[in-house]
mmCIF file of the C-alpha atoms, coordinates in Angstrom:
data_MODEL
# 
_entry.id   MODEL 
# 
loop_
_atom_site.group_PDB 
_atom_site.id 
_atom_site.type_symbol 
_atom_site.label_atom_id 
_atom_site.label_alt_id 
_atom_site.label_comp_id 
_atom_site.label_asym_id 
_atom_site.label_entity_id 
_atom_site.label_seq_id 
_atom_site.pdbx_PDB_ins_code 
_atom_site.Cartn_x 
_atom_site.Cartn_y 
_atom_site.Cartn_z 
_atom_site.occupancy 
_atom_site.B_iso_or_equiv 
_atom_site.pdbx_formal_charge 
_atom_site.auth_seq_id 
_atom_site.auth_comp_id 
_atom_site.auth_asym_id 
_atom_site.auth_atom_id 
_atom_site.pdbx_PDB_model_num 
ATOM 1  C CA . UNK A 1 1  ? -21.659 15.330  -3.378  1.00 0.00 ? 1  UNK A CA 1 
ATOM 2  C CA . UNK A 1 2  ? -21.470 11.932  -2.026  1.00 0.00 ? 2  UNK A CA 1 
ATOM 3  C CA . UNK A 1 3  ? -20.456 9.130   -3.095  1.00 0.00 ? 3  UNK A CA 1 
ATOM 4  C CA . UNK A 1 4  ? -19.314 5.646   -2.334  1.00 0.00 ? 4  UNK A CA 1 
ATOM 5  C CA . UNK A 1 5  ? -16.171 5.405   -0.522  1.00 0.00 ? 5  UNK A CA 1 
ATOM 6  C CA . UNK A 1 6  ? -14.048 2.787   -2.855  1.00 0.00 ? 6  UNK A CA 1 
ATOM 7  C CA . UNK A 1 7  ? -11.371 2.888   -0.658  1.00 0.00 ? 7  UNK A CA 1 
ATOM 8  C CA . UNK A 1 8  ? -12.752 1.278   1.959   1.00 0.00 ? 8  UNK A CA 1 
ATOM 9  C CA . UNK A 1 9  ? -11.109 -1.960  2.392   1.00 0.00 ? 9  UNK A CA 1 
ATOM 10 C CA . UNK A 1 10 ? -11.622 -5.964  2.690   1.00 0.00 ? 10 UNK A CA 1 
ATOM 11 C CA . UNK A 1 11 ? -10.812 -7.070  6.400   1.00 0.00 ? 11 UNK A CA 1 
ATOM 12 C CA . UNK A 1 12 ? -9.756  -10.958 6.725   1.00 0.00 ? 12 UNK A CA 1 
ATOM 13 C CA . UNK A 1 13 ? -9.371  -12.255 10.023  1.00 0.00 ? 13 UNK A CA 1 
ATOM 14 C CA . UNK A 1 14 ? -6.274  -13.775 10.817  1.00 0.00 ? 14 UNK A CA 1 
ATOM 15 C CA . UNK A 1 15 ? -8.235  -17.144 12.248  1.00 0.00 ? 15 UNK A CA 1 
ATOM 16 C CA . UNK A 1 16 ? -11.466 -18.926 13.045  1.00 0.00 ? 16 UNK A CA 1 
ATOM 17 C CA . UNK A 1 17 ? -12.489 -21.652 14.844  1.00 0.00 ? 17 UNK A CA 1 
ATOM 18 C CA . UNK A 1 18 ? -14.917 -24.364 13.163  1.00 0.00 ? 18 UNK A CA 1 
ATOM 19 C CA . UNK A 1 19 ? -16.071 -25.341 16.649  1.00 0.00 ? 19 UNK A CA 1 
ATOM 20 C CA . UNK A 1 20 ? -20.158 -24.881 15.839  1.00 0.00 ? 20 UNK A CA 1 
ATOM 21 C CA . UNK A 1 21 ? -20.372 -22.271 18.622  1.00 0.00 ? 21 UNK A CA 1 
ATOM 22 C CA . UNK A 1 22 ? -21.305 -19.998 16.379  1.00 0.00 ? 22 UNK A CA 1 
ATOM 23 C CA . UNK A 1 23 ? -18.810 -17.382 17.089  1.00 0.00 ? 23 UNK A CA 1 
ATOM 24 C CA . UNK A 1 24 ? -16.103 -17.084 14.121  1.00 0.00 ? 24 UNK A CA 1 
ATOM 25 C CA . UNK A 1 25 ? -16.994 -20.663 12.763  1.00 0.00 ? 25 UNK A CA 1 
ATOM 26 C CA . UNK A 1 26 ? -16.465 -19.704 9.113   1.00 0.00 ? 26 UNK A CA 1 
ATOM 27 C CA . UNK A 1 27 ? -13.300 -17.768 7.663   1.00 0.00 ? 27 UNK A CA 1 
ATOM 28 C CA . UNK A 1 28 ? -14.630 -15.408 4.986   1.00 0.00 ? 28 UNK A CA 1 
ATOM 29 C CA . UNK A 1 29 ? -13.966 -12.061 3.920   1.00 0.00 ? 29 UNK A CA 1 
ATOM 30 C CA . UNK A 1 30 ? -15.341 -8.844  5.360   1.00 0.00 ? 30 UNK A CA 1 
ATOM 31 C CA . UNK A 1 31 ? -16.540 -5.885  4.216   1.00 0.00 ? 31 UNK A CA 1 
ATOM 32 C CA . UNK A 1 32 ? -17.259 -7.403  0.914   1.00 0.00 ? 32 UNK A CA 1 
ATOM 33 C CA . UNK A 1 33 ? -19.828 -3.763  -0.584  1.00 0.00 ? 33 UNK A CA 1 
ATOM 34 C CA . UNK A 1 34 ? -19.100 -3.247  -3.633  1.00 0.00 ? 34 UNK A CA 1 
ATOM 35 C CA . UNK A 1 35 ? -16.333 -5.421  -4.517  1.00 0.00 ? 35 UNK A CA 1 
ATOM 36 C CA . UNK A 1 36 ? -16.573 -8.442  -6.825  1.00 0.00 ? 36 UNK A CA 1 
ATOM 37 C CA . UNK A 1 37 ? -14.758 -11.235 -5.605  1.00 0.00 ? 37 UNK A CA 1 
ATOM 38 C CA . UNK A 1 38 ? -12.989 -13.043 -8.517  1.00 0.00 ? 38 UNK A CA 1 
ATOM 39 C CA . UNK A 1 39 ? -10.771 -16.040 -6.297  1.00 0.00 ? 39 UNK A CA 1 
ATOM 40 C CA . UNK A 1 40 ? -10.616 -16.827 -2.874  1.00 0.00 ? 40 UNK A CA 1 
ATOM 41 C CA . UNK A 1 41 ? -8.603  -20.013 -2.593  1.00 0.00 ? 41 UNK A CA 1 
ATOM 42 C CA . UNK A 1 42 ? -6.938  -21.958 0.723   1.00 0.00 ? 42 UNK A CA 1 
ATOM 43 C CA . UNK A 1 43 ? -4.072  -24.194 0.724   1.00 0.00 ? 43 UNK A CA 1 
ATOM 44 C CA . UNK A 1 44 ? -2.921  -26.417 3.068   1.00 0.00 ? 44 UNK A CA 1 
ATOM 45 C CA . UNK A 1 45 ? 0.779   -26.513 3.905   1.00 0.00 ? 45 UNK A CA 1 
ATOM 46 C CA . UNK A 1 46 ? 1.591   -28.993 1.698   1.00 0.00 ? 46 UNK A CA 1 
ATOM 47 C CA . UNK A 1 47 ? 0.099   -26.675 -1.019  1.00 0.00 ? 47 UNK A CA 1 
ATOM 48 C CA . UNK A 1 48 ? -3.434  -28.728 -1.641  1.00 0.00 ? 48 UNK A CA 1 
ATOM 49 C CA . UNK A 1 49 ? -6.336  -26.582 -1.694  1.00 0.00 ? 49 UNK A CA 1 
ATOM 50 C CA . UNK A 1 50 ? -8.907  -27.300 0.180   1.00 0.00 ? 50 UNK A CA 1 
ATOM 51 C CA . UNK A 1 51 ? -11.467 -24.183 -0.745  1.00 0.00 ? 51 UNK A CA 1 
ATOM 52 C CA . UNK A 1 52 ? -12.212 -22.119 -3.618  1.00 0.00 ? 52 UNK A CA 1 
ATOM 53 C CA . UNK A 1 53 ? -14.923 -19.697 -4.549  1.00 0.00 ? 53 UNK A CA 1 
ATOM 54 C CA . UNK A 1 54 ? -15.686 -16.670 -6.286  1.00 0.00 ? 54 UNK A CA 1 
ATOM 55 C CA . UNK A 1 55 ? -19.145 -15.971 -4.043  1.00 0.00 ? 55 UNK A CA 1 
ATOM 56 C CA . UNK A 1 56 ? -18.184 -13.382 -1.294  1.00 0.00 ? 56 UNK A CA 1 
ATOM 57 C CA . UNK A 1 57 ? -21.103 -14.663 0.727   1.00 0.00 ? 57 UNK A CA 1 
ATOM 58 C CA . UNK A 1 58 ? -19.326 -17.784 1.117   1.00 0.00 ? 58 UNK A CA 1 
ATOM 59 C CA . UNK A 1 59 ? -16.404 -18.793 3.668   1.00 0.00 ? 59 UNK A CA 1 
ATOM 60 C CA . UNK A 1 60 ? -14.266 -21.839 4.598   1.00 0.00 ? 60 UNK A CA 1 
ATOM 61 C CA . UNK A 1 61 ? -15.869 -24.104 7.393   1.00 0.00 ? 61 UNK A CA 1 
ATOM 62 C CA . UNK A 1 62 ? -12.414 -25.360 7.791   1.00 0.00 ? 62 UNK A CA 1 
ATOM 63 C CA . UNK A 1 63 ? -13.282 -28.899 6.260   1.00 0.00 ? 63 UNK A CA 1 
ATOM 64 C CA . UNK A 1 64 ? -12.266 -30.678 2.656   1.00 0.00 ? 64 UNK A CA 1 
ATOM 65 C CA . UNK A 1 65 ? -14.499 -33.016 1.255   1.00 0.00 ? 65 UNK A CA 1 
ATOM 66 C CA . UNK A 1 66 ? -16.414 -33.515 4.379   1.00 0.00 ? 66 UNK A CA 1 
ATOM 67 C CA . UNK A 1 67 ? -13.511 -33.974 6.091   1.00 0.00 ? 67 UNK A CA 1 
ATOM 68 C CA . UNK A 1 68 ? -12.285 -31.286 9.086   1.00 0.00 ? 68 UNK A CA 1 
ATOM 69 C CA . UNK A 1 69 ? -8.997  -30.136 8.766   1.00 0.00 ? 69 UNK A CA 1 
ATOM 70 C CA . UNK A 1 70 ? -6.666  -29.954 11.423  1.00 0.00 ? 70 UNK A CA 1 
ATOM 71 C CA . UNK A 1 71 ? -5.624  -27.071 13.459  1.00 0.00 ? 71 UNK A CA 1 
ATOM 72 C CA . UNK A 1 72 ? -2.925  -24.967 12.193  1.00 0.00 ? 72 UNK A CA 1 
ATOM 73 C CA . UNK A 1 73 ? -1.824  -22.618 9.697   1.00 0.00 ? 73 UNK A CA 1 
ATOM 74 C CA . UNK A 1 74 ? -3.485  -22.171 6.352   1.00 0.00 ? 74 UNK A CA 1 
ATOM 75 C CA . UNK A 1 75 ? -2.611  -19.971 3.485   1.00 0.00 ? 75 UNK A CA 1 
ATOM 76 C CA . UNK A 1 76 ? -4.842  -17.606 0.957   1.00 0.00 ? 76 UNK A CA 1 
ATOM 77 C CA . UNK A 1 77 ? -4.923  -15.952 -1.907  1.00 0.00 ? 77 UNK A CA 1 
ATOM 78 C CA . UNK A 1 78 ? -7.725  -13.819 -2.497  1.00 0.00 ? 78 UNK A CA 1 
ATOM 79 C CA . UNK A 1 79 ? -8.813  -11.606 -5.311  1.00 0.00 ? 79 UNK A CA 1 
ATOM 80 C CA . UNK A 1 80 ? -11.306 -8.487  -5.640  1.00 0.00 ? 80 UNK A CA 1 
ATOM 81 C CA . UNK A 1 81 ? -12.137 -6.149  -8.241  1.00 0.00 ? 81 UNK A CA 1 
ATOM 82 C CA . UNK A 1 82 ? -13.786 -2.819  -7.318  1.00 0.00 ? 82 UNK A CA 1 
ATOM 83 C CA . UNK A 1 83 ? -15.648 -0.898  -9.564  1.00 0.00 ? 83 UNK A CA 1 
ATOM 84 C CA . UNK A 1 84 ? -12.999 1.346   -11.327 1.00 0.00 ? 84 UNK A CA 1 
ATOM 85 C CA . UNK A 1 85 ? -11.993 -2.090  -12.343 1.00 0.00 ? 85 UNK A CA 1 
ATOM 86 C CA . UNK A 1 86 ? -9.015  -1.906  -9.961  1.00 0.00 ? 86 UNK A CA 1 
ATOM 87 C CA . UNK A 1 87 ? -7.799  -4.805  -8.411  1.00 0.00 ? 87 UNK A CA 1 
ATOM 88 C CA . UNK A 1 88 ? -6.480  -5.944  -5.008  1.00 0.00 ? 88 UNK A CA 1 
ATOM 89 C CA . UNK A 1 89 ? -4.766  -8.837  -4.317  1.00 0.00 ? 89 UNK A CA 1 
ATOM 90 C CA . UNK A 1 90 ? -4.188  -10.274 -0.807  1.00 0.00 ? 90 UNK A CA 1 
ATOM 91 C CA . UNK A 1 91 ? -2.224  -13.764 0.440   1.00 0.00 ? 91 UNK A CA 1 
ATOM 92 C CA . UNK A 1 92 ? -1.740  -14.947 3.615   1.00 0.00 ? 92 UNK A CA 1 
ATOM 93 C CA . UNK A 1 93 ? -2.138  -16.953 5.993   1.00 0.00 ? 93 UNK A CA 1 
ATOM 94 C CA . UNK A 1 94 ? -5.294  -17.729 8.761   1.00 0.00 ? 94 UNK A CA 1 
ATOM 95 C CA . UNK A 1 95 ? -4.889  -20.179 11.481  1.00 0.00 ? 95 UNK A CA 1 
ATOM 96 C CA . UNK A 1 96 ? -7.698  -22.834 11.895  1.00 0.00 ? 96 UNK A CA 1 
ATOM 97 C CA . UNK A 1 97 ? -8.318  -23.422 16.096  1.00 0.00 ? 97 UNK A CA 1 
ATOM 98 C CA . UNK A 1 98 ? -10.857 -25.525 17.586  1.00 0.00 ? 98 UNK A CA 1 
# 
């Protein structure tokens, strides 16, 4: 019989560039089916976060109150639930580029 294939993962890029060129502008999560996202948060290396949601159709522009960011190395924590009620757990790090 089929069925959905649970195991079929998240996949977070490991950057984006905010650049308005349309290509990789926003850093969000793919491959979000099935899955319930319950935190996606960013710090900035001095541990302030600058994003948080709980919408998987959402992503980071790479700004902070209006504000862009600048370039470098930003770290995540990110939190999904699949249907079993299992959850995954990721953290890491994307790198903003313009």
């Amino acid at each position: 019989k089929m069925g959905i294939d649970y195991t079929m993962h998240e996949m977070i890029p490991t950057g984006f560039s905010p650049n308005g060129d349309g290509r990789n502008d926003i850093f969000s999560i793919k491959n979000m089916n099935f899955q319930r996202l319950l935190e996606f948060k960013i710090y900035n290396r001095w541990g302030q976060e600058v994003f948080a949601t709980t919408d998987s159709k959402k992503g980071w522009d790479g700004t902070y109150k209006g504000v862009a960011q600048e370039l470098g190395v930003y770290n995540y924590i990110i939190r999904v639930v699949i249907p079993n009620g299992q959850q995954r757990v990721y953290k890491g790090n994307v790198t903003l580029v313009r």
